[in-house]
C-alpha positions as CSV (number, residue, x, y, z in Angstrom):
1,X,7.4,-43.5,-51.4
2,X,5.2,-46.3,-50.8
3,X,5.9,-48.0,-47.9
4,X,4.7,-51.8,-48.7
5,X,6.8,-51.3,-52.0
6,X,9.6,-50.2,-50.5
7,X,10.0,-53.0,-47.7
8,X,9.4,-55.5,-50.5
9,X,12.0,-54.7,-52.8
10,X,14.6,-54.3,-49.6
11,X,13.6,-58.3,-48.9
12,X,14.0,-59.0,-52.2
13,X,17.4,-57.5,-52.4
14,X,18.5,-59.5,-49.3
15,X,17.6,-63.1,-50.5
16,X,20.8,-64.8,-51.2
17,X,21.3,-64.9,-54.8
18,X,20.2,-61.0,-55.1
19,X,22.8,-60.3,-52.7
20,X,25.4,-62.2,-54.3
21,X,25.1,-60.7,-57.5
22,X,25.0,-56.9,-56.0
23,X,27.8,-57.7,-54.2
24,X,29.6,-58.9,-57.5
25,X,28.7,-55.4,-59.3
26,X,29.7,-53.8,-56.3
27,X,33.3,-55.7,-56.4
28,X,33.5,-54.7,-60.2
29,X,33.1,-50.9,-59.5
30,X,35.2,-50.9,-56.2
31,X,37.9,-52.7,-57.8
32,X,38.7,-49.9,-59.9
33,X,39.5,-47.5,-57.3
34,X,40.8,-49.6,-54.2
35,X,44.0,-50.3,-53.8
36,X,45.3,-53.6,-52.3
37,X,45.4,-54.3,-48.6
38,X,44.8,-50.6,-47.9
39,X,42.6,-49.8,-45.4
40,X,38.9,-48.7,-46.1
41,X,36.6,-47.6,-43.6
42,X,33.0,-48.1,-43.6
43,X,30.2,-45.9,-41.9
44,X,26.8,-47.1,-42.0
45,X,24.7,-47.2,-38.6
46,X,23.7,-50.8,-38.5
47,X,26.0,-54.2,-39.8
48,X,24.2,-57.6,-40.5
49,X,23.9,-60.1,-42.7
50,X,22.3,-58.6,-46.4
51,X,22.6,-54.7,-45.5
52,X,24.6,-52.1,-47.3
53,X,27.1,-52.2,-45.1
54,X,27.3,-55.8,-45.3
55,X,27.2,-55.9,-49.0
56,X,30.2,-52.9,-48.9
57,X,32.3,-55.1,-46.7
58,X,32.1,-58.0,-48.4
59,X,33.2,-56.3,-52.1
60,X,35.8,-54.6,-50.4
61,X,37.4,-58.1,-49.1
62,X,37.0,-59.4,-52.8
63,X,38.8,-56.3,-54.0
64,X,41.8,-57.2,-52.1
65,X,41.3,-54.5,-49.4
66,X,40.9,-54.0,-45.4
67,X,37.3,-53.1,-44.4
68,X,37.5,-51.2,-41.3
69,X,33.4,-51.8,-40.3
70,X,32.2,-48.8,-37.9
71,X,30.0,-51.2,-36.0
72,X,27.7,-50.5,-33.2
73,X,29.6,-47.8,-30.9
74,X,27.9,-45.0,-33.8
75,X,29.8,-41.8,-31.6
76,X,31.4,-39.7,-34.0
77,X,34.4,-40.1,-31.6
78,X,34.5,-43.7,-32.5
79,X,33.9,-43.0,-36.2
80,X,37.3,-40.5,-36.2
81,X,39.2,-43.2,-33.8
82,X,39.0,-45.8,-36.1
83,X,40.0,-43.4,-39.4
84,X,42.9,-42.0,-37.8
85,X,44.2,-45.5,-35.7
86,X,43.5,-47.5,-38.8
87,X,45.4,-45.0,-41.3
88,X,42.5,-45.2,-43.7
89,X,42.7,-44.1,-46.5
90,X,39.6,-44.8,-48.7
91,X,36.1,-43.8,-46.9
92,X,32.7,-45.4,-48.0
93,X,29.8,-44.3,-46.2
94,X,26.5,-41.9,-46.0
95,X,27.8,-38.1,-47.6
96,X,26.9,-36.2,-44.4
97,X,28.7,-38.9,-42.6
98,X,32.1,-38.3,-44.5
99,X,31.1,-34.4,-44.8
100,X,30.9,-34.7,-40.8
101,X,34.6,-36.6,-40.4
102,X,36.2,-33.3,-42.4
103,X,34.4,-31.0,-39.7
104,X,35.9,-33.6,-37.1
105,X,39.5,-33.6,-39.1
106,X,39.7,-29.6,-39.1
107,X,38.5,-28.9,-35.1
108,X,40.9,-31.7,-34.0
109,X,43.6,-31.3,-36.5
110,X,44.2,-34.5,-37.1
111,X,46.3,-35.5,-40.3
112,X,44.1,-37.9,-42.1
113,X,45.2,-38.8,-45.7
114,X,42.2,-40.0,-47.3
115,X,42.4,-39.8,-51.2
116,X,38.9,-41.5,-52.5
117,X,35.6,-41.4,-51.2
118,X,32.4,-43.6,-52.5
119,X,29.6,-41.9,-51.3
120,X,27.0,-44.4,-50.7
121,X,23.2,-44.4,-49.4
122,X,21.0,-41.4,-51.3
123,X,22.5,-39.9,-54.6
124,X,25.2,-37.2,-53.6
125,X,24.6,-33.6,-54.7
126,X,27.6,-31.1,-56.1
127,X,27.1,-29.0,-52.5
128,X,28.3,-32.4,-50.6
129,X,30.9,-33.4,-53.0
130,X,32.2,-29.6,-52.9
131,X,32.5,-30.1,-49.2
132,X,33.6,-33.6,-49.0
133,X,36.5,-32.7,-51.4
134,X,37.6,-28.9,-49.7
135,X,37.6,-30.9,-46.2
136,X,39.9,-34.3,-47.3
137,X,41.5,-33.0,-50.7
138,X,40.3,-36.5,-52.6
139,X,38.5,-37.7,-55.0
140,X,34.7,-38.8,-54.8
141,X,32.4,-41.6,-56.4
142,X,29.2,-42.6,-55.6
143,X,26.6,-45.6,-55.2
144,X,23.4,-45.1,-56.2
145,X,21.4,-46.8,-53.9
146,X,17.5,-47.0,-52.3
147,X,18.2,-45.0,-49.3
148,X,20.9,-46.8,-46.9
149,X,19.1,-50.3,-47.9
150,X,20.7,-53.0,-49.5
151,X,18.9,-52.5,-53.1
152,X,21.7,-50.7,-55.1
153,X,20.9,-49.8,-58.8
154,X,24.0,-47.8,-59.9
155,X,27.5,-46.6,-59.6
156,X,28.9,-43.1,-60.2
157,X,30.5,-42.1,-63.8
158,X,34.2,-42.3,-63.7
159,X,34.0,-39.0,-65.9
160,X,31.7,-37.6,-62.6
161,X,28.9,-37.6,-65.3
162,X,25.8,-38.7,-63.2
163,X,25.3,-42.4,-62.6
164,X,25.5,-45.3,-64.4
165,X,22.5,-47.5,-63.9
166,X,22.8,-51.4,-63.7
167,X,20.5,-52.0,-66.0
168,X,20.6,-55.5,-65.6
169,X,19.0,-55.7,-62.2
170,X,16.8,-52.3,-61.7
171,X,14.8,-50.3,-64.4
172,X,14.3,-46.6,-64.0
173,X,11.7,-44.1,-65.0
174,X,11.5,-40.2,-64.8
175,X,7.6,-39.3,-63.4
176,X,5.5,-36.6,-62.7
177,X,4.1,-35.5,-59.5
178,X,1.1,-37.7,-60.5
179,X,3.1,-41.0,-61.7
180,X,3.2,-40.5,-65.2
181,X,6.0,-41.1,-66.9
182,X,8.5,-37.9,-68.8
183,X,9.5,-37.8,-71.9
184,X,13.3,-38.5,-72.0
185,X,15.6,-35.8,-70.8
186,X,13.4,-33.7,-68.8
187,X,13.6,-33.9,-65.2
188,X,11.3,-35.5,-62.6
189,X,10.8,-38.0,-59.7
190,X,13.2,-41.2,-59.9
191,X,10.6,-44.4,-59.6
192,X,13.0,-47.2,-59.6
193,X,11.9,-51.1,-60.0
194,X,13.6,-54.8,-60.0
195,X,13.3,-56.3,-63.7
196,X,12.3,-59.6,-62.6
197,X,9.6,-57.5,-60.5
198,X,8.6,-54.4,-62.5
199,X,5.4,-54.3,-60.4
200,X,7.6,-53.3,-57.2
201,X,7.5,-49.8,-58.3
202,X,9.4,-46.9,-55.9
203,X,9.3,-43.4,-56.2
204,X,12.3,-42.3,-54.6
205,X,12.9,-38.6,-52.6
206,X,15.2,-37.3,-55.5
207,X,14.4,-36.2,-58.8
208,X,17.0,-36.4,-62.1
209,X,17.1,-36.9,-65.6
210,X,17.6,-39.9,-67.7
211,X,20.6,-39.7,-70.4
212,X,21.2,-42.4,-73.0
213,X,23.6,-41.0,-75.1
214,X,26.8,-41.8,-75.3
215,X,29.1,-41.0,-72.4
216,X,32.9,-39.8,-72.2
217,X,33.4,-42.3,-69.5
218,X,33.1,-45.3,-72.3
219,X,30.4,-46.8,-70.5
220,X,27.1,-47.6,-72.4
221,X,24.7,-48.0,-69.7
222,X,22.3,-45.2,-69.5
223,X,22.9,-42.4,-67.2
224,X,21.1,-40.5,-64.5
225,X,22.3,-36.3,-64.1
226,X,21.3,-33.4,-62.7
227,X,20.1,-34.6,-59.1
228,X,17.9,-32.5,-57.1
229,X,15.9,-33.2,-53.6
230,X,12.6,-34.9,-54.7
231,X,9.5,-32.9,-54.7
232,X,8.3,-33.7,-51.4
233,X,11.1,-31.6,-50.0
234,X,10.4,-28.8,-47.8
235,X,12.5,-26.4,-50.3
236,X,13.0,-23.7,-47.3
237,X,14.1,-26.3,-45.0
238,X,16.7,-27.9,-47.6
239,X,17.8,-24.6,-48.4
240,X,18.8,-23.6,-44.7
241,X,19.8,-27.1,-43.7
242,X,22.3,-27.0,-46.7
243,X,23.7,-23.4,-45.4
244,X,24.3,-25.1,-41.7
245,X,26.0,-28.0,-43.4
246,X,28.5,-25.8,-45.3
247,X,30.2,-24.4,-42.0
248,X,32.7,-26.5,-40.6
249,X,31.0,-24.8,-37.2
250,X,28.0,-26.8,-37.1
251,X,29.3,-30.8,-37.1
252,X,25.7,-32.0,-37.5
253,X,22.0,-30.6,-37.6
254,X,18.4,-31.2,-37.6
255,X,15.3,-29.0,-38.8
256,X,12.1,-29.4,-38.3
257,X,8.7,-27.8,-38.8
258,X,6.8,-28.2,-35.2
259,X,3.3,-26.7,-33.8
260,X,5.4,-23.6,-33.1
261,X,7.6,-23.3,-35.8
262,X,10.7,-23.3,-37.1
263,X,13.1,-25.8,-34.9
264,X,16.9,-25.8,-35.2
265,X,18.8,-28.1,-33.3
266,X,22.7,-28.3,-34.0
267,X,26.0,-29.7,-32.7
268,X,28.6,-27.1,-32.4
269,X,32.1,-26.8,-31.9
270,X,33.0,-24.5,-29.1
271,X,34.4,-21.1,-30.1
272,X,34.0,-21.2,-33.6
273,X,32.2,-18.6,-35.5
274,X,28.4,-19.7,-36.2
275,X,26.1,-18.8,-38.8
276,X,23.6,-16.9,-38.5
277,X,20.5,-18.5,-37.9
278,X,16.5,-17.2,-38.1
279,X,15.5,-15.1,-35.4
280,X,12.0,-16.8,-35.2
281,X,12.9,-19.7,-34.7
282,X,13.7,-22.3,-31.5
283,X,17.4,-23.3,-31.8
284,X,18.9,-25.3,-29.2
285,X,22.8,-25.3,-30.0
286,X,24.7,-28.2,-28.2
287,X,28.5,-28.3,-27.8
288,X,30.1,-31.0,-29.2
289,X,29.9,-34.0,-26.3
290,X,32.3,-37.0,-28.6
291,X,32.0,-39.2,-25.5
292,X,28.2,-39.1,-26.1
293,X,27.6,-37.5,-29.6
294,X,26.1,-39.5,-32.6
295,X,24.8,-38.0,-35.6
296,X,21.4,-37.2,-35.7
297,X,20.4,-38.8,-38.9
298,X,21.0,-42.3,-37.0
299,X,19.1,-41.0,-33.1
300,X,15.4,-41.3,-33.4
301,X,14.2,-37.7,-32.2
302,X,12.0,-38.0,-29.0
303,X,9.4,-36.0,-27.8
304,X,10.9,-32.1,-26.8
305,X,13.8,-31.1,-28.2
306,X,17.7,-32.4,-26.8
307,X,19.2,-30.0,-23.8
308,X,21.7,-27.5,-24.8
309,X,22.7,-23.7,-25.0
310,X,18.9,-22.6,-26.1
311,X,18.6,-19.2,-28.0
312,X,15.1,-18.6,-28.3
């Protein structure tokens, strides 16, 4: 993804009247699955003016619901506090974010009755709905958005048919690994542009294919289906990292290709059964800590890997 591009379209996704009309779509789509005054938590890293969470917060409060903002304590101790003190029951958030509140749900217990989640952030694949849905029993949407920034082009079919695009605001094209655009229906890199700036042009980390025909749902906008990780993606690395995610063992995980090798570094839950993991490579397995413990997705890594049970 180019970076200048990419840092462009988030500005121009923040400026007022951008944000006021993404956080209209957004209210149009939420509306239709929140119920009034229930409680909704939210669970992105950072809340200011113009972000995604922002945006979230503010179409919740126009749907006639309770936002529940996550904020700056990111623990996942904090995250669970406020699901389970606040009786939410709708979740928005980043999908290995909710897919880490079921792992936390199950080793504590706890009886949370959540009964729709709108994933939010990077399009969701079936492996992280499967899990999201086995850990809370709900049902799951989606936003279809440029990473976990505030430019949001989409909204999940009601039918679970791909996503919607909103047409309106963002254009999309299906490319090759060289740029070129695909002919329609086969599948290839999502570049993804604002209409009134068709020259900010994005190629995103995920790959898909564009559907214009007509959809069960009733909705006419064309679709995207069949999300995959983009072509940049280190295919062995997705492949293991999506094994680790599917135990309710492992609460979070990061991978990572160093000078010597394959690194693991995970947080487990004491005395559960663990997968297996490569024998080759250097795996640092840390007990779960929730005074201390954020996900890894939002904790820069620093130099060295994090202290823990080392198995190398």
């Amino acid at each position: 993804m180019e970076y200048g591009a990419y840092t462009a379209m988030i500005d121009r996704s923040m400026e007022p009247q951008v944000a006021e009309r993404t956080v209209a779509y957004l209210t149009e789509h939420l509306s239709q699955f929140l119920r009034k005054n229930e409680q909704v938590l939210i669970c992105f890293p950072e809340h200011t003016p113009g972000n995604l969470s922002w945006l979230m917060e503010q179409a919740v409060l126009r749907s006639g619901a309770c936002p529940v903002v996550w904020g700056a304590d990111r623990r996942w101790k904090a995250l669970l506090q406020l699901a389970f003190y606040r009786k939410a029951t709708a979740i928005i958030g980043a999908p290995l974010i909710v897919l880490g509140l079921t792992k936390l749900k199950k080793a504590y217990s706890l009886p949370l009755y959540i009964r729709r989640v709108i994933t939010a952030g990077y399009p969701c694949l079936d492996w992280m709905i499967d899990g999201i849905v086995q850990g809370l029993d709900c049902q799951v949407g989606g936003c279809f958005s440029l990473g976990l920034s505030s430019v949001v082009a989409g909204f999940a079919c009601g039918h679970s048919l791909g996503v919607h695009l909103w047409e309106e605001e963002y254009g999309v094209d299906i490319v090759d690994s060289s740029g070129q655009s695909l002919p329609e229906g086969e599948l290839g890199e999502i570049l993804l542009y604002p209409r009134e700036q068709p020259e900010l042009r994005c190629v995103m980390d995920s790959m898909a294919r564009l559907d214009r025909t007509s959809c069960e749902c009733g909705c006419g906008a064309v679709r995207l289906v069949d999300f995959r990780p983009g072509a940049s993606t280190d295919p062995e690395l997705f492949a293991l990292g999506q094994e680790l995610q599917r135990w309710t063992s492992v609460l979070d995980c990061r991978l990572n290709k160093g000078e010597s090798g394959l690194e693991i570094e995970a947080i487990v839950f004491p005395g559960e059964k663990l997968p297996k993991l490569p024998a080759a490579a250097k795996r640092v397995l840390h007990p779960f800590d929730p005074e201390h413990d954020e996900p890894y997705w939002y904790v820069p890594r620093v130099k060295g890997m994090r202290k823990g049970k080392s198995d190398i």
